[in-house]
TORPA-4810 file (N, C-alpha, C, O; in nm, 3 decimals):
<nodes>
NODE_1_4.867_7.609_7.891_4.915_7.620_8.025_4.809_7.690_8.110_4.726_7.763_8.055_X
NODE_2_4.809_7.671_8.230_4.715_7.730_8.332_4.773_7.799_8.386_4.888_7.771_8.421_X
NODE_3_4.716_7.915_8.414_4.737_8.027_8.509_4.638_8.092_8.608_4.518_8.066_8.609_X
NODE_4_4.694_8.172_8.684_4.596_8.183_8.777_4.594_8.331_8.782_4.702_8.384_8.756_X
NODE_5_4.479_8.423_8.815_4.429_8.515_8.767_4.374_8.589_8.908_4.290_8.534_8.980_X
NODE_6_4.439_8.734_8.942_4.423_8.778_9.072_4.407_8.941_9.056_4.512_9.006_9.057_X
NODE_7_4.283_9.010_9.041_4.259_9.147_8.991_4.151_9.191_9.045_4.061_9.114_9.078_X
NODE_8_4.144_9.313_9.063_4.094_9.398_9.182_3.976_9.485_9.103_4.000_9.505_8.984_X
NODE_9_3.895_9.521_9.137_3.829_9.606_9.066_3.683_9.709_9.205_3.622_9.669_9.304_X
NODE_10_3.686_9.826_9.141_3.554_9.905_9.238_3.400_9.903_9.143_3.294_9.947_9.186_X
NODE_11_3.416_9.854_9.031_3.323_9.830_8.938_3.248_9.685_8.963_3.304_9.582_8.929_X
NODE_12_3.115_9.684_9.024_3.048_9.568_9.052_2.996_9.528_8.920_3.053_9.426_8.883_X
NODE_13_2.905_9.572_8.834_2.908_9.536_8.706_2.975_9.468_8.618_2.925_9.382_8.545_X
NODE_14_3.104_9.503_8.618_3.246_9.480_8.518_3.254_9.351_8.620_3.244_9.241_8.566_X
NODE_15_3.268_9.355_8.746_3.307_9.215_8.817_3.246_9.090_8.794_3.290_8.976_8.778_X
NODE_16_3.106_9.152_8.798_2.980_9.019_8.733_2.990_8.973_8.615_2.954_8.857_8.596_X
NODE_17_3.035_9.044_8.517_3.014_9.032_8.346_3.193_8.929_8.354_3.217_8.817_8.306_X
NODE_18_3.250_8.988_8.402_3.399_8.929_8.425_3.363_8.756_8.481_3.378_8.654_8.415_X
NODE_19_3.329_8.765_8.576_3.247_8.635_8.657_3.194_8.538_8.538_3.261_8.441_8.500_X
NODE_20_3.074_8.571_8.484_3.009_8.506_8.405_3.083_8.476_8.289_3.046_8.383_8.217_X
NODE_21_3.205_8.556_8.254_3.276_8.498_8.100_3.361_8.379_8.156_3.371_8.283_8.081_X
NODE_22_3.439_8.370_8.311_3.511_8.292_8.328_3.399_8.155_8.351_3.402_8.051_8.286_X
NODE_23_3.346_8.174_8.413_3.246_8.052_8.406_3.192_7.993_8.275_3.190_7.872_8.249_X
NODE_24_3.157_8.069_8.214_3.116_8.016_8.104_3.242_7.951_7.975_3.218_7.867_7.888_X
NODE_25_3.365_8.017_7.997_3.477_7.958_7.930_3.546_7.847_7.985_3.649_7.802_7.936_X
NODE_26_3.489_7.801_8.088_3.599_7.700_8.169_3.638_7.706_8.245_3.647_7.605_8.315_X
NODE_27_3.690_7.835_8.289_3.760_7.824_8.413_3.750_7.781_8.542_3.635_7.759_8.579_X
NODE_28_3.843_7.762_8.627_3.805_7.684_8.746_3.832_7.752_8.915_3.944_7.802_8.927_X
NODE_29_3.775_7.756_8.998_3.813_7.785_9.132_3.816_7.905_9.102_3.920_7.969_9.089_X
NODE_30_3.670_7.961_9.082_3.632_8.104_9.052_3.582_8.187_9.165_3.464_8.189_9.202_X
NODE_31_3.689_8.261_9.220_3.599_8.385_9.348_3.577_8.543_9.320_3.648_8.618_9.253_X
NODE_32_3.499_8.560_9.367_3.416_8.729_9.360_3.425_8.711_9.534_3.358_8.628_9.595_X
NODE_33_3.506_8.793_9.589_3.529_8.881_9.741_3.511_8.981_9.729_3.535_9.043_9.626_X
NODE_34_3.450_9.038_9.856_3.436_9.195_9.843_3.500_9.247_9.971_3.498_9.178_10.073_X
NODE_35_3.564_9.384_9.966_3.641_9.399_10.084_3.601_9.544_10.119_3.580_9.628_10.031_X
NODE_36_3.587_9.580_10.296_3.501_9.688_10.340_3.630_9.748_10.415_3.732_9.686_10.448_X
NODE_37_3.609_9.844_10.430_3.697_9.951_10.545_3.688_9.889_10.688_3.591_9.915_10.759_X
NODE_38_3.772_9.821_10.722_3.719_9.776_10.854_3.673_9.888_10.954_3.577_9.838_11.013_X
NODE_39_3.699_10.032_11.008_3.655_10.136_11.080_3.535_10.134_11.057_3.443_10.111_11.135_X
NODE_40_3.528_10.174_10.886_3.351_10.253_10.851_3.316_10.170_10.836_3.207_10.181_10.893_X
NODE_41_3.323_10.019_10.773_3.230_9.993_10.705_3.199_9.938_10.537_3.161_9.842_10.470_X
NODE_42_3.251_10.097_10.530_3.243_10.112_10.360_3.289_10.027_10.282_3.402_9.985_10.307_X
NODE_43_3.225_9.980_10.173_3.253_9.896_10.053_3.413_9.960_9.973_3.421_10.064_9.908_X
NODE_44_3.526_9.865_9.999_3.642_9.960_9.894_3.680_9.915_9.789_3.736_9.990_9.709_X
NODE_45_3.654_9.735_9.752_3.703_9.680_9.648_3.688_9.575_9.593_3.732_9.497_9.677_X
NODE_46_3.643_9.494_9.474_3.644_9.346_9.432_3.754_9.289_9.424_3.855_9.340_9.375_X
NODE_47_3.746_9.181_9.470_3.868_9.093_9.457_3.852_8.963_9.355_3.779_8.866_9.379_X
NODE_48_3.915_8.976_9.262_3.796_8.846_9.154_3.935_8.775_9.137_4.033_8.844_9.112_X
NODE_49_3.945_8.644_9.150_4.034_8.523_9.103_3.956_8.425_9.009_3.838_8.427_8.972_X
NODE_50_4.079_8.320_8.976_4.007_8.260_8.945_4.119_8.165_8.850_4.220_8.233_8.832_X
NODE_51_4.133_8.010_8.775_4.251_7.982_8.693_4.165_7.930_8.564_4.048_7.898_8.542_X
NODE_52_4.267_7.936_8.503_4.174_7.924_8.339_4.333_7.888_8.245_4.449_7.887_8.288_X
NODE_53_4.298_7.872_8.151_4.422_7.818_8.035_4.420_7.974_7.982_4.330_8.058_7.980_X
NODE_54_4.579_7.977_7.935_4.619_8.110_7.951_4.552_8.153_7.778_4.567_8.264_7.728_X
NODE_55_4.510_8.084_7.738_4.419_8.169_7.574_4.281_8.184_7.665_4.200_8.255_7.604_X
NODE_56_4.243_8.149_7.764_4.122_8.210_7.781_4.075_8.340_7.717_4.154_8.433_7.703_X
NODE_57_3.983_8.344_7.688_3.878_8.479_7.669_3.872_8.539_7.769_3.922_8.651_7.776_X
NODE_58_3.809_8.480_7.876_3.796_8.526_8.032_3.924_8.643_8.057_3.899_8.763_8.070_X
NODE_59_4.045_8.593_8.061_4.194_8.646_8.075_4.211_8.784_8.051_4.218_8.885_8.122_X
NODE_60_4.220_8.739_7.829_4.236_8.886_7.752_4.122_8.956_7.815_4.164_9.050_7.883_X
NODE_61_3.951_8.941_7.819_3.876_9.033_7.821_3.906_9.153_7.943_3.895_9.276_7.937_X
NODE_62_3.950_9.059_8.061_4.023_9.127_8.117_4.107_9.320_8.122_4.097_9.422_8.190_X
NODE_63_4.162_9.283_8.037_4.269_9.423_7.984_4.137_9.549_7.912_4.156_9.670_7.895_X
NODE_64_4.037_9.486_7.889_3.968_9.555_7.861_3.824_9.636_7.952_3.726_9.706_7.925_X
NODE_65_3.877_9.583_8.053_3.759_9.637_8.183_3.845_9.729_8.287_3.960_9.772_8.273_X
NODE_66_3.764_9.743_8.385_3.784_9.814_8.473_3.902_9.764_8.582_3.913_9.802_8.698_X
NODE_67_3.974_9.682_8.521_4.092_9.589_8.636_4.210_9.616_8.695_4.264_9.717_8.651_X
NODE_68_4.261_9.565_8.771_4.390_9.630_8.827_4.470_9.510_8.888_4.404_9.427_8.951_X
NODE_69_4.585_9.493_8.879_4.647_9.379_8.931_4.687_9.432_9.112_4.715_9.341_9.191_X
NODE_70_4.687_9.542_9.150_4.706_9.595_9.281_4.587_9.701_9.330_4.556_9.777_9.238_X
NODE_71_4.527_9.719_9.428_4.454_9.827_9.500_4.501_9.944_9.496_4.420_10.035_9.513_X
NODE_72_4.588_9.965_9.481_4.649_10.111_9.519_4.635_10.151_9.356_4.712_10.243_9.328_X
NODE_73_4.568_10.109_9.261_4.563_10.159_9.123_4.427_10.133_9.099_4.395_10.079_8.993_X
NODE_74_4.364_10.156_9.160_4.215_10.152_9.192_4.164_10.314_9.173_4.046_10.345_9.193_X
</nodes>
């Protein structure tokens, strides 16, 4: 089954390495957004999607990084 995959992260590293497993496993309609403070400026968060078959690797590796299914657990 396919699912679709919507997790937040302040770790640019973990976002890229995350990036490159979903690509490289298959997955499809893969985004890396980045979102700024609209006042300052400032960099506050990754926004990484993306859908893949729910045994992905991409998925589980997931639980093991820096991720968050909401911002406010950032």
């Amino acid at each position: 089954m396919k699912v679709s995959v919507d997790v937040y992260t302040k770790n640019v590293d973990a976002a890229l390495e995350a990036f490159k497993l979903a690509l490289e496993s298959g997955a499809t309609d893969i985004r890396l957004n980045s979102s700024e403070d609209y006042s300052t400026k400032e960099f506050e968060y990754l926004n990484f999607m993306f859908e893949a078959d729910h045994t992905s690797p991409a998925i589980s590796a997931l639980d093991d990084g820096p991720f968050s299914k909401n911002t406010d657990d950032l």
